[in-house]
C-alpha positions as CSV (number, residue, x, y, z in Angstrom):
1,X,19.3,111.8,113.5
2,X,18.9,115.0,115.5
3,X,18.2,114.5,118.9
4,X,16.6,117.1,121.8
5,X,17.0,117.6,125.2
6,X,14.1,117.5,127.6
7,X,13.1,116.9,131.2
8,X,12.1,114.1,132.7
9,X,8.7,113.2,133.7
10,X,7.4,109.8,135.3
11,X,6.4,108.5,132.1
12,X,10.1,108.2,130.9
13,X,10.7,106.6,135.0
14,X,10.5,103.0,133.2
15,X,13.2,104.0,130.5
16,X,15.6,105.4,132.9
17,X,14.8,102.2,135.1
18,X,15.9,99.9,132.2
19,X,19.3,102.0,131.6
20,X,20.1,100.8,135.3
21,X,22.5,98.0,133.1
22,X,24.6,100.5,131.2
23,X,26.2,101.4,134.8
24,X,28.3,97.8,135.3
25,X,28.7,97.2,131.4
26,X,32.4,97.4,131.7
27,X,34.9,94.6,133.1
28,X,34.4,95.5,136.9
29,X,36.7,94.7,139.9
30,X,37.0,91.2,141.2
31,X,35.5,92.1,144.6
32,X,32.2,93.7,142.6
33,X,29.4,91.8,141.0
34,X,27.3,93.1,138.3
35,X,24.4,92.0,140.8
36,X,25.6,94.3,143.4
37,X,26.2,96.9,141.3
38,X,23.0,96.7,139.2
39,X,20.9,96.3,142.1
40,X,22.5,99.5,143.9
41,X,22.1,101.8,140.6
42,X,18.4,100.8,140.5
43,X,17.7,101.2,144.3
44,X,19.6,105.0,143.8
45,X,17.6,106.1,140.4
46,X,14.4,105.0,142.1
47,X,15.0,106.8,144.7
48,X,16.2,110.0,142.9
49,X,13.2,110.0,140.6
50,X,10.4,109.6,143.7
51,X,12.5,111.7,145.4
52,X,14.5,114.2,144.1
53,X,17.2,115.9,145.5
54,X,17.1,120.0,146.3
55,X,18.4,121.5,143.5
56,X,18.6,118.4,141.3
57,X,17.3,118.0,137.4
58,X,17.0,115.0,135.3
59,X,17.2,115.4,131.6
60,X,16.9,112.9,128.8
61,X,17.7,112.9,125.3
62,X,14.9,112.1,122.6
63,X,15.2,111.2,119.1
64,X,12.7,113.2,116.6
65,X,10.1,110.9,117.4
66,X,10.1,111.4,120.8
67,X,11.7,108.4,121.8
68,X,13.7,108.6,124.3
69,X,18.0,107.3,123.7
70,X,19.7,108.4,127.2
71,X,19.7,110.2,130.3
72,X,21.3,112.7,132.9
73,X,21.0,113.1,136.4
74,X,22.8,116.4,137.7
75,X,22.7,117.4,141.8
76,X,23.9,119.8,143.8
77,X,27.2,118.5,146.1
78,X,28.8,120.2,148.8
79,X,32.7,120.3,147.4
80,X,34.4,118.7,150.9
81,X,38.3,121.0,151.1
82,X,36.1,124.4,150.4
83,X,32.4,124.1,151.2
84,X,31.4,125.2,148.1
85,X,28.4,123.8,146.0
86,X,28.9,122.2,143.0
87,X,27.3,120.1,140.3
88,X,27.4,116.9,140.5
89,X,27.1,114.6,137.3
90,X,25.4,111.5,139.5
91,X,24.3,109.2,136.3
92,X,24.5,109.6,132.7
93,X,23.5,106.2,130.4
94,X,22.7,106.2,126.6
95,X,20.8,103.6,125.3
96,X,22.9,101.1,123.0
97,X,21.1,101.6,120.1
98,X,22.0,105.2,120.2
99,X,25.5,104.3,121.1
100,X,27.7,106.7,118.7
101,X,24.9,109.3,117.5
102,X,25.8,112.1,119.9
103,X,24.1,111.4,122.5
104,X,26.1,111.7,125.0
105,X,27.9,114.9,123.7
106,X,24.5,116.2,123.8
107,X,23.5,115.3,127.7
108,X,27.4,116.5,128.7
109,X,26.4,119.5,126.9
110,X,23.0,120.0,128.8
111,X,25.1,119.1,131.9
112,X,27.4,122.1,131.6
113,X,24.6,124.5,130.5
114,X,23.0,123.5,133.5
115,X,26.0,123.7,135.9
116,X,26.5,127.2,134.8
117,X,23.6,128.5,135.1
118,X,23.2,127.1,138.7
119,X,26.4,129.0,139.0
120,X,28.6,126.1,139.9
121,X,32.3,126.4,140.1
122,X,32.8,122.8,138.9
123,X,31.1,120.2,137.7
124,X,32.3,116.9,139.5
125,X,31.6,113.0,139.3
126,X,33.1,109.9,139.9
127,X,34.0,107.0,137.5
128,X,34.9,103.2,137.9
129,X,38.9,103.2,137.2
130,X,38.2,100.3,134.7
131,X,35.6,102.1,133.1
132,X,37.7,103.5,130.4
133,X,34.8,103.9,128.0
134,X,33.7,106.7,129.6
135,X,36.9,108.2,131.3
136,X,37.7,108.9,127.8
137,X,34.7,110.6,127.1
138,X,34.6,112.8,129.9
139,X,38.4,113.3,129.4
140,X,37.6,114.9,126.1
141,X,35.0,117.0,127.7
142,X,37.8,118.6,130.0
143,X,37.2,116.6,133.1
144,X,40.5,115.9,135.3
145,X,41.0,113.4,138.2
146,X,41.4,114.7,141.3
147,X,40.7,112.1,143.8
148,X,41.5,108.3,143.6
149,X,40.1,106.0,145.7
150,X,42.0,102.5,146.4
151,X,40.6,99.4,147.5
152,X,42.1,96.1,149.2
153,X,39.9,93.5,149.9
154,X,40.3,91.9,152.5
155,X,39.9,87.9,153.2
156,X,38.6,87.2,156.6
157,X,38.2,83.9,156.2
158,X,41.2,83.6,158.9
159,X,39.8,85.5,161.4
């Protein structure tokens, strides 16, 4: 099924709303709750669609008929050791059903096109460690780590 890529406009706001989900279905760490981190991703994509960022696009991928199957949202970041701008892959979700069709190739696609033509150096995200799901995709789309971030949590209890 060939799919297209489009931008987004507040009819598609209750579609990206319900791909909130896809951002904590992966086996998280013990100090994070799906809760947290579902009720975060929807406070953030709200926000980002009523009020964009400078320099920001939000795509989606639709199926023939117009329905839509997944989602990019792509910023502008200020790259902290050099100053320079970059893009910034913020969210990307693909609705299960079209899980294995291409549509994430496509929006990773759409996500470079769009980097370049910005004339970004790099194009920059981050990633849950356990989320190997998608480190392997964007592993296979050339993406490298750079920066790891370590938590300890910490139990007050005693203090």
């Amino acid at each position: 099924m060939p799919f297209r890529i489009c931008r987004y406009t507040s009819a598609d706001q209750e579609f990206v709303l319900s791909l909130a989900e896809r951002f904590s279905d992966f086996e998280l760490p013990a100090w994070r709750s799906t809760t947290e981190l579902d009720t975060a991703n929807q406070v953030a994509l709200k926000k980002a669609l009523e009020a964009p960022e400078p320099e920001s696009v939000l795509l989606l991928a639709e199926n023939e008929a117009g329905r839509p199957a997944g989602f990019i949202y792509l910023h502008a970041q200020t790259d902290f050791f050099n100053g320079q701008q970059v893009g910034y892959l913020s969210d990307l979700a693909v609705d299960k059903a079209y899980e294995g069709q291409g549509v994430g190739r496509l929006l990773m696609e759409a996500a470079e096109a769009w980097a370049r033509e910005q004339g970004y150096p790099h194009l920059a995200l981050n990633v849950f460690a356990s989320n190997v799901r998608a480190r392997q995709m964007y592993e296979k789309f050339g993406f490298q780590q750079e920066v790891v971030k370590y938590v300890k949590p910490l139990d007050n209890t005693s203090v």
